[in-house]
DRENRO-692257 format. One line per field, with one value per residue (C-alpha): z, y, x; chain. Coordinates in nm, 2 decimals, decimal comma, padded with zeros to 4 digits. Example, Ala and Ser with C-alpha at 12.3 -4.5 7.8 and 13.67 -1.06 7.14 Angstrom:
BEGIN
w: c(00,78/00,71)
v: c(-00,45/-00,11)
u: c(01,23/01,37)
chain: c(A/A)
% end
This chain:
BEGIN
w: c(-00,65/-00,53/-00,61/-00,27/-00,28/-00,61/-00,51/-00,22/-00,38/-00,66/-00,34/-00,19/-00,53/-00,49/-00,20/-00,27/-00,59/-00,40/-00,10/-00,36/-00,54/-00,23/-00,13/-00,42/-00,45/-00,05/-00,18/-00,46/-00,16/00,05/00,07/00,06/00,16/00,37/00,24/00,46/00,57/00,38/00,21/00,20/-00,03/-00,14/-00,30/-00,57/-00,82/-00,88/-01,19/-01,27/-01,34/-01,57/-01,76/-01,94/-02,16/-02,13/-02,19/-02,35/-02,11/-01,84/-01,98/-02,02/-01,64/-01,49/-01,62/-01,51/-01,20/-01,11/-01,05/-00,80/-00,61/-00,29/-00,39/-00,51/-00,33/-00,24/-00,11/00,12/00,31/00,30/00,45/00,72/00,82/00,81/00,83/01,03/01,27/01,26/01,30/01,62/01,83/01,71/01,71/01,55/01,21/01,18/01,00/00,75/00,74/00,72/00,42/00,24/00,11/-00,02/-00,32/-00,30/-00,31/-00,27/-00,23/00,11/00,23/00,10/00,17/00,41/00,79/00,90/00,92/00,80/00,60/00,53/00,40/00,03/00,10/00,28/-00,11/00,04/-00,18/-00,08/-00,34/-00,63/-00,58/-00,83/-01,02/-01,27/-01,05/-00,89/-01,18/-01,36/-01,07/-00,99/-01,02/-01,00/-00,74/-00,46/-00,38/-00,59/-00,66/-00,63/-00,38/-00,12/-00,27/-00,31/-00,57/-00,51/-00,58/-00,52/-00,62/-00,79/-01,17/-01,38/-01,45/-01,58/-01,92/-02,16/-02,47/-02,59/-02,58/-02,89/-02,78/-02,44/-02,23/-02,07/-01,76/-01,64/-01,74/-01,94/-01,87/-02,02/-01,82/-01,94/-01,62/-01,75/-02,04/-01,76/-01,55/-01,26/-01,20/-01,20/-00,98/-00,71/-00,62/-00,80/-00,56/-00,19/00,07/00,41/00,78/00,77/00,51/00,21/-00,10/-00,12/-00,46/-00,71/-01,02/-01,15/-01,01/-01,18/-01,50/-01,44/-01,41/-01,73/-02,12/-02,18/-02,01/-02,22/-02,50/-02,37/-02,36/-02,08/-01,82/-02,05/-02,36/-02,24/-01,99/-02,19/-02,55/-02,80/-03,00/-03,25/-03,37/-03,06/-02,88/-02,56/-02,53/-02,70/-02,78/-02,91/-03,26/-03,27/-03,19/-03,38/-03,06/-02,82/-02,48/-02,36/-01,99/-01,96/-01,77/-01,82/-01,62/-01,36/-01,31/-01,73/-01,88/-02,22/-02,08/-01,87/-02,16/-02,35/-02,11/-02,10/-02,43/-02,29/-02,47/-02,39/-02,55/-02,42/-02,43/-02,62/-02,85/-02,74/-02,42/-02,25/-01,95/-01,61/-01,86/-01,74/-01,99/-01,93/-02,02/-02,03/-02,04/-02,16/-02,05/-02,21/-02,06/-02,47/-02,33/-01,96/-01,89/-01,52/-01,34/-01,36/-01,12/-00,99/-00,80/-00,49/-00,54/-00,20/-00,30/-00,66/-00,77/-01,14/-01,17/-01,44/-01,43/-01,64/-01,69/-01,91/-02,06/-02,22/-02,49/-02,32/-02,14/-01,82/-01,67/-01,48/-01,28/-01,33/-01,03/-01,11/-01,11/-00,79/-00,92/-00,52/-00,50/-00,16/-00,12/-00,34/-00,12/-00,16/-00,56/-00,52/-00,43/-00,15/00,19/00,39/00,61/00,60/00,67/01,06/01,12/00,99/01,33/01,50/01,34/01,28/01,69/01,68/01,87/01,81/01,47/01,27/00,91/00,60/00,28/00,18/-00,22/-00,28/-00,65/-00,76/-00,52/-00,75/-00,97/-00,97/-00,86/-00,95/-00,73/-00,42/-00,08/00,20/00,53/00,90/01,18/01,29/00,97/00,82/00,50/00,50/00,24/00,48/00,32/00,61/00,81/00,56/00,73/00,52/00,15/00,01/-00,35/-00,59/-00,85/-01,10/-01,47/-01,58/-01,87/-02,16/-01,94/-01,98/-01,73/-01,80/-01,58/-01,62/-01,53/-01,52/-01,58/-01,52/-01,75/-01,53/-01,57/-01,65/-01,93/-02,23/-02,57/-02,82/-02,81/-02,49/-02,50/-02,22/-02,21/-01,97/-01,87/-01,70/-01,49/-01,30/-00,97/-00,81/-00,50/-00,38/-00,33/00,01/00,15/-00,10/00,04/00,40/00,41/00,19/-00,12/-00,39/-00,64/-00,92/-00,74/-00,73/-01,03/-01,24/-01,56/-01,81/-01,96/-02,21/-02,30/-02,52/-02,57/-02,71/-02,75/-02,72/-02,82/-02,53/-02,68/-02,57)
v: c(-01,84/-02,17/-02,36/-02,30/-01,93/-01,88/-02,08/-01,86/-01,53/-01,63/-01,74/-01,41/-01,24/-01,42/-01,35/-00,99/-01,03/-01,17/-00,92/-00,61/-00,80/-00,84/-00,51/-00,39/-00,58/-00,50/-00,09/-00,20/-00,33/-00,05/00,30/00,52/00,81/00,88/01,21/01,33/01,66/01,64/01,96/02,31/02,41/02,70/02,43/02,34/02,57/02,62/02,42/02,79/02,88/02,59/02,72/03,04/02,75/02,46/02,64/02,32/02,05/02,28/02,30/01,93/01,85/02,14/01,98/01,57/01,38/01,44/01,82/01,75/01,45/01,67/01,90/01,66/01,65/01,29/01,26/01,57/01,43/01,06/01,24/01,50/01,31/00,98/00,92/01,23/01,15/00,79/00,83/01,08/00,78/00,49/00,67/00,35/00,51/00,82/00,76/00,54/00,81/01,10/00,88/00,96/01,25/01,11/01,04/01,24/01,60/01,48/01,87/01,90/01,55/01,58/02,00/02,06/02,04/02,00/01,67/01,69/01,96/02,28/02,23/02,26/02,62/02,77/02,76/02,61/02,48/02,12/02,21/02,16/01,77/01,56/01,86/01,90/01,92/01,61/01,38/01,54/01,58/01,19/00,98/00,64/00,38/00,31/-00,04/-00,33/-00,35/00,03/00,09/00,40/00,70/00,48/00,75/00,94/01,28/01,59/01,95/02,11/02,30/01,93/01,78/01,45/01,31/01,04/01,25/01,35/01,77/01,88/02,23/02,39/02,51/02,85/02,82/02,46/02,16/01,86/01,49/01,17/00,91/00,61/00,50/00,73/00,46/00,23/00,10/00,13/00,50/00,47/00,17/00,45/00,55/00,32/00,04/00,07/-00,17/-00,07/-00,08/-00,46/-00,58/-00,58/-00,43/-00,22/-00,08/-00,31/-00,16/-00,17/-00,51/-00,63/-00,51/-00,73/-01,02/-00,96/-01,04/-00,65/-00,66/-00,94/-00,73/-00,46/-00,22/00,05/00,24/00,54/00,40/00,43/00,68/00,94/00,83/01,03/01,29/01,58/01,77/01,90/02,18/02,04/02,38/02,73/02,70/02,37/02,25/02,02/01,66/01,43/01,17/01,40/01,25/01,35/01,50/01,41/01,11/01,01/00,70/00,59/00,94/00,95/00,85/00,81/00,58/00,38/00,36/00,04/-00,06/-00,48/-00,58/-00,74/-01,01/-01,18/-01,47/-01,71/-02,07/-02,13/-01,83/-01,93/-02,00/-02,02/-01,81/-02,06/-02,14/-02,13/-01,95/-01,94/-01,62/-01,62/-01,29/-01,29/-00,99/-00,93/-00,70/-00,57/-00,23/-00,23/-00,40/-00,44/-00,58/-00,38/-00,17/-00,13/00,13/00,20/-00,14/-00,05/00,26/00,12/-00,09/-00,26/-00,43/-00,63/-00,56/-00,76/-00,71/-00,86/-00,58/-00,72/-00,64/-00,45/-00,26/-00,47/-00,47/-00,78/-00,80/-01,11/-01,23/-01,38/-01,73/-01,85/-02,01/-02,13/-01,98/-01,88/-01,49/-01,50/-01,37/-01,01/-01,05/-01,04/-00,75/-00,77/-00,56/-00,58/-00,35/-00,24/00,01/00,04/00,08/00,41/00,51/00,53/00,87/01,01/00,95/00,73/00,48/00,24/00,32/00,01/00,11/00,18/00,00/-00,23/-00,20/00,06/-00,08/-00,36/-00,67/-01,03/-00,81/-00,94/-00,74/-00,75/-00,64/-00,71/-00,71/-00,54/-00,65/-00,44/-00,63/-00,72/-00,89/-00,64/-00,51/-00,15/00,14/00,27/00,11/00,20/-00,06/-00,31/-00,61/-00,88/-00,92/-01,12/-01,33/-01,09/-01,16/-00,85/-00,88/-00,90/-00,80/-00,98/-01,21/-01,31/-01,38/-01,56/-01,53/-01,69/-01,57/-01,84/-01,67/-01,86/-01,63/-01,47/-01,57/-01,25/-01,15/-01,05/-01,23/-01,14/-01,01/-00,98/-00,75/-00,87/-00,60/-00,64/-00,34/-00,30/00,00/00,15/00,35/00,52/00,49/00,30/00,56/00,45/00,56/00,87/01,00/00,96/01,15/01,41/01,35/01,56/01,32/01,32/01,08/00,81/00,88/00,60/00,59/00,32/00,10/-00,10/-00,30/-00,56/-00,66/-00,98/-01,10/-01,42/-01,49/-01,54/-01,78/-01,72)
u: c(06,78/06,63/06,35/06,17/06,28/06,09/05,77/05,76/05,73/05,54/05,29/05,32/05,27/04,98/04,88/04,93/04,70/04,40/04,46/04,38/04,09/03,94/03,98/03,86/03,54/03,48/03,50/03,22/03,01/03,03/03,02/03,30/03,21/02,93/02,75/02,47/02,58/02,89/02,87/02,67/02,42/02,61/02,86/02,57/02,43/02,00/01,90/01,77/02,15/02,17/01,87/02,09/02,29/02,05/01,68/01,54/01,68/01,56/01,20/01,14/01,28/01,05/00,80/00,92/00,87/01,26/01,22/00,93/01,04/01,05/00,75/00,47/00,19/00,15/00,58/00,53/00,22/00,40/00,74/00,56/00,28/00,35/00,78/00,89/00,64/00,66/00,98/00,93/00,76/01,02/01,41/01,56/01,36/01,51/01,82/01,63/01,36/01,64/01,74/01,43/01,62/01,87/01,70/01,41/01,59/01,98/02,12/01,95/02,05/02,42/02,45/02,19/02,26/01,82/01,63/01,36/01,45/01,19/00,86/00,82/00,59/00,90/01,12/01,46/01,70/01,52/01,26/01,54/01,45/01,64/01,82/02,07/02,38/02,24/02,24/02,53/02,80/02,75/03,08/02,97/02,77/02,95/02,75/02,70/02,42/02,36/02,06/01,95/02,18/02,50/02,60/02,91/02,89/03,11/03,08/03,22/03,31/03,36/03,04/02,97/02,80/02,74/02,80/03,17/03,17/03,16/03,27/03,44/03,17/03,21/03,04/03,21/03,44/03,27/03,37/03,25/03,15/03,07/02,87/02,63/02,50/02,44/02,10/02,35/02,32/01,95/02,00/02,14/01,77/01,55/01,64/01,59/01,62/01,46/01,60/01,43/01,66/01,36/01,38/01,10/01,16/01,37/01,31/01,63/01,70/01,40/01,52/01,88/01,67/01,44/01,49/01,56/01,92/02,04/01,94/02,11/01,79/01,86/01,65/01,72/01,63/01,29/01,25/01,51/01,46/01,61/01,45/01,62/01,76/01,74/01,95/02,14/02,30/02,29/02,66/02,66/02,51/02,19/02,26/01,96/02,05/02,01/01,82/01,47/01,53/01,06/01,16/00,81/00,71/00,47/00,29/00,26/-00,06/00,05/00,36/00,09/-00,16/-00,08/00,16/00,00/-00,22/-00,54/-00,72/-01,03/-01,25/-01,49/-01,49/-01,87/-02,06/-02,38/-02,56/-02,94/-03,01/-02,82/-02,61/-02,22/-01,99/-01,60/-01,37/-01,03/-00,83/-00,53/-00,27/00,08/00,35/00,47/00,61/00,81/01,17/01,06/00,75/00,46/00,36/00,70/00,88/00,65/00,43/00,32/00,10/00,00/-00,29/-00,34/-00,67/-00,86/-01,23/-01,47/-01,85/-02,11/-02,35/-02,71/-02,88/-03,07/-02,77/-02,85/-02,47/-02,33/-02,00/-01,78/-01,58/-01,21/-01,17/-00,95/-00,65/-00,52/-00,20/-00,07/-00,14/-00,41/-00,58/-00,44/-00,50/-00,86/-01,03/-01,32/-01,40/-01,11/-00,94/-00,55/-00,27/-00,38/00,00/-00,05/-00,25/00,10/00,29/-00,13/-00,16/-00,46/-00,40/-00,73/-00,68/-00,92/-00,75/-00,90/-01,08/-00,75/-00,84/-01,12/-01,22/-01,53/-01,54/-01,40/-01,15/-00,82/-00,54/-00,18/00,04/00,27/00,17/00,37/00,33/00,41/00,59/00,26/00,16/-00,11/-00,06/00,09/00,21/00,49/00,79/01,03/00,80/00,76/00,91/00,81/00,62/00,38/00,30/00,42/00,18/00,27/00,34/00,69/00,86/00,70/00,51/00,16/-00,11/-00,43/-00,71/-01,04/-01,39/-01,64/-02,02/-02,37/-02,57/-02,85/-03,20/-03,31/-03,06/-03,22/-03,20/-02,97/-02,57/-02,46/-02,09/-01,83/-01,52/-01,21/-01,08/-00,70/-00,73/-00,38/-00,37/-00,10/-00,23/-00,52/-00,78/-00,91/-00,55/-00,56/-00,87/-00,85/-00,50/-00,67/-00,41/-00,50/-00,73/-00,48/-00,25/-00,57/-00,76/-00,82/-00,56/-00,65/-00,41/-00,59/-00,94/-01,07/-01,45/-01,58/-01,97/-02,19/-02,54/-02,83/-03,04/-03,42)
chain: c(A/A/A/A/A/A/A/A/A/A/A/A/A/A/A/A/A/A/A/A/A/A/A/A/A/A/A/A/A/A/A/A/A/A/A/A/A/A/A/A/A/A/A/A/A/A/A/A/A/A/A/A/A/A/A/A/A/A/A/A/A/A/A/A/A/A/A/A/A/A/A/A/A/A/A/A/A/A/A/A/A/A/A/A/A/A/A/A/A/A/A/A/A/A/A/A/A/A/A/A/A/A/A/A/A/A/A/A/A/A/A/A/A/A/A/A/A/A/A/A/A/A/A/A/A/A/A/A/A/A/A/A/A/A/A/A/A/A/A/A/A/A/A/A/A/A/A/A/A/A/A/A/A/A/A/A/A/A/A/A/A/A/A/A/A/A/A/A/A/A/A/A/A/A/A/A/A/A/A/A/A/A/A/A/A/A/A/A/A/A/A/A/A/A/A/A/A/A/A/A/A/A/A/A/A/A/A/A/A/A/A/A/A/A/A/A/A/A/A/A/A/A/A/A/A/A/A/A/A/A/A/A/A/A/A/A/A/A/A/A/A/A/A/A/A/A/A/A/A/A/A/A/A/A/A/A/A/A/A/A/A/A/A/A/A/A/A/A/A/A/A/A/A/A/A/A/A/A/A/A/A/A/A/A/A/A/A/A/A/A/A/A/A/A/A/A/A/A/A/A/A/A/A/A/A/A/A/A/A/A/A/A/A/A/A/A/A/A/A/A/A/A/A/A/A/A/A/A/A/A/A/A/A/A/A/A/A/A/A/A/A/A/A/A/A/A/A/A/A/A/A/A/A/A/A/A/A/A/A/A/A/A/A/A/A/A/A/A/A/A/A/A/A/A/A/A/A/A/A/A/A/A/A/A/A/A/A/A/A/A/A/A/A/A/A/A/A/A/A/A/A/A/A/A/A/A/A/A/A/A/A/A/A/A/A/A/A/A/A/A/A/A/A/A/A/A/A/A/A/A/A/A/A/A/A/A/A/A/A/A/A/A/A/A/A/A/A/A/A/A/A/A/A/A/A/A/A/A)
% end
């Protein structure tokens, strides 16, 4: 065989070689297998079946966030009265609004054939939300990185884990799979990018591009720690390592409580009334391997609130110092109005909007802005088009803020107490009330505090 002969198939071997790399990274990037409708919800069982040889697992996830993702309160009104109808008036929206479900109660948007599907009150198979068969009949991402229900699932009696069977399960087949141990297959839902090309939720992205995925710290490290011995099923023995199904997070006060460390100190110990006194705050995100808030940074709120208290329990409000950053703006709290893009699916046409913050005036919020096509700030992801300054705290990142103070003339003599507080909301209360949210979803949950003191001279 020549020379040329052999430098021309070792050039189409080549060739060949880079043709099925390519191919296979283009199958990474995008779906295989579309899978709205794709199936019937007679092909998946009730997590209620699952219960007879799981009672423990199924306890803790009746009780989680994943087995009311489609029930909750606050994600029905969001879904019926503002996407389905928003939707209604603008057509282009109702595949990405259809695509709610996909991660919000997968069963009806992979085996149901109705969009949207029934109302929680009328008990469809929608109300399984993120089940059992959900999580443990997924195969893998089909997108790199996974976002918007990029998992491939199929039904069926083989179902998926992290943990080697110890023993042959009567009621199915048991396979390991290792994609399981990774922050991809939360990845499937807890990143979405919207019909604008934003990511609106990038918790799992967030948590690439932090100090915790070098250190190979996972999403379930956290969220499904491991407790025992505990009994994964009655046939099996207990495992000391088996994972928590809780999935506490966001909605968990205990998991919020703690979440940043605040520290505050001012500059001088003692000061005459007109006096100007300057306190820094220090807070420290010690606890979360994403940004905080994250996941629907649209709804959420995380404020620091400082105020001076006499000694004669006279109480002052301190205003944050401007630090003149572009966006600030929407870091400081004040009397603005916001969400008017809200008046299209409620049918109100002139709609002015509502109280953009809802807490003290001068606080300083930490959060990230999401604006409409028009430019005003909005909480309907599907219409985000652009974001602002995203001034949240990131995974052991700390923020210093300063609050400069000219003591009143009429403060007292004596110890005057300063305490910042860092309160958390799940949805700025303004928007909570006016769509008549139950108060849970707004109430105030506190993450943390710290108190320091100076002397008023007379």
């Amino acid at each position: 065989m020549s020379r040329k002969t052999n430098s021309l198939i070792l050039m189409l071997v080549g060739f060949s070689c880079i043709v099925i790399l390519s191919l296979a990274a283009f199958r990474l990037l995008t779906p295989q297998e579309d899978l709205k409708s794709k199936y019937d919800y007679k092909d998946f069982e009730s997590a209620k079946k699952c219960r007879s040889c799981h009672p423990g697992i199924y306890e803790q996830w009746s009780q989680a966030m994943m087995s009311q993702a489609y029930t909750h309160h606050w994600d029905e009104i969001e879904y019926f009265n503002l996407a389905v109808p928003h939707a209604a008036a603008k057509p282009d929206l109702k595949d990405p609004v259809d695509g709610c479900n996909g991660c919000h109660t997968p069963l009806a948007f992979i085996g149901g054939k109705q969009f949207p599907p029934p109302r929680p009150s009328e008990k469809s198979m929608a109300n399984e939300s993120v089940s059992c068969e959900v999580c443990h009949l997924t195969q893998s991402a089909q997108t790199d990185p996974p976002f918007n229900f990029s998992y491939l699932i199929r039904p069926g009696m083989t179902k998926f884990a992290g943990r080697t069977p110890t023993v042959e399960s009567p009621a199915h087949k048991i396979v390991t799979n290792d994609f399981f141990r990774t922050t991809e297959f939360c990845g499937n839902c807890h990143n979405e990018k919207n019909p604008f090309g934003v990511w609106v939720k990038s918790t799992q992205l967030e948590w690439k591009e932090g100090p915790y995925a070098k250190e190979g710290v996972h999403c379930q490290d956290c969220h499904m720690p491991k407790g025992g011995p505990f009994l994964n099923a009655l046939m099996t023995k207990p495992y000391n390592d088996a994972r928590i199904h809780l999935f506490h997070g966001a909605h968990d006060p205990g998991k919020v409580r703690g979440t940043i460390e605040v520290r505050i100190h001012p500059d001088i110990r003692e000061a005459e009334p007109g006096e100007s006194v300057i306190f820094t705050v220090a807070l420290f995100n010690q606890k979360t391997g994403h940004k905080f808030p994250t996941g629907s940074v649209e709804d959420r709120i995380a404020w620091l609130n400082v105020e001076a208290t006499d000694s004669k329990g006279k109480v002052y409000h301190l205003n944050v110092d401007k630090k003149g950053f572009v966006g600030e703006e929407y870091t400081i709290s004040g009397d603005y109005l916001a969400y008017q893009d809200m008046g299209v699916p409620l049918g109100l046409p002139d709609f002015k909007g509502v109280q953009r913050d809802g807490i003290p005036t001068g606080d300083r919020i930490f959060r990230m802005p999401y604006f409409d096509p028009e430019g005003r700030m909005t909480i309907m992801q599907w219409n985000t088009a652009k974001q602002g300054v995203d001034y949240r705290i990131g995974p052991r990142e700390t923020k210093v803020e300063k609050f400069t103070f000219r003591i009143p003339n009429d403060a007292a003599p004596g110890v005057m107490t300063v305490k910042a507080v860092l309160n958390y909301q799940l949805l700025v209360k303004p928007v909570a009330d006016f769509l008549k949210v139950p108060p849970d979803e707004s109430e105030i949950k506190h993450v943390n505090d710290h108190s320091t003191s100076i002397q008023i001279l007379p």
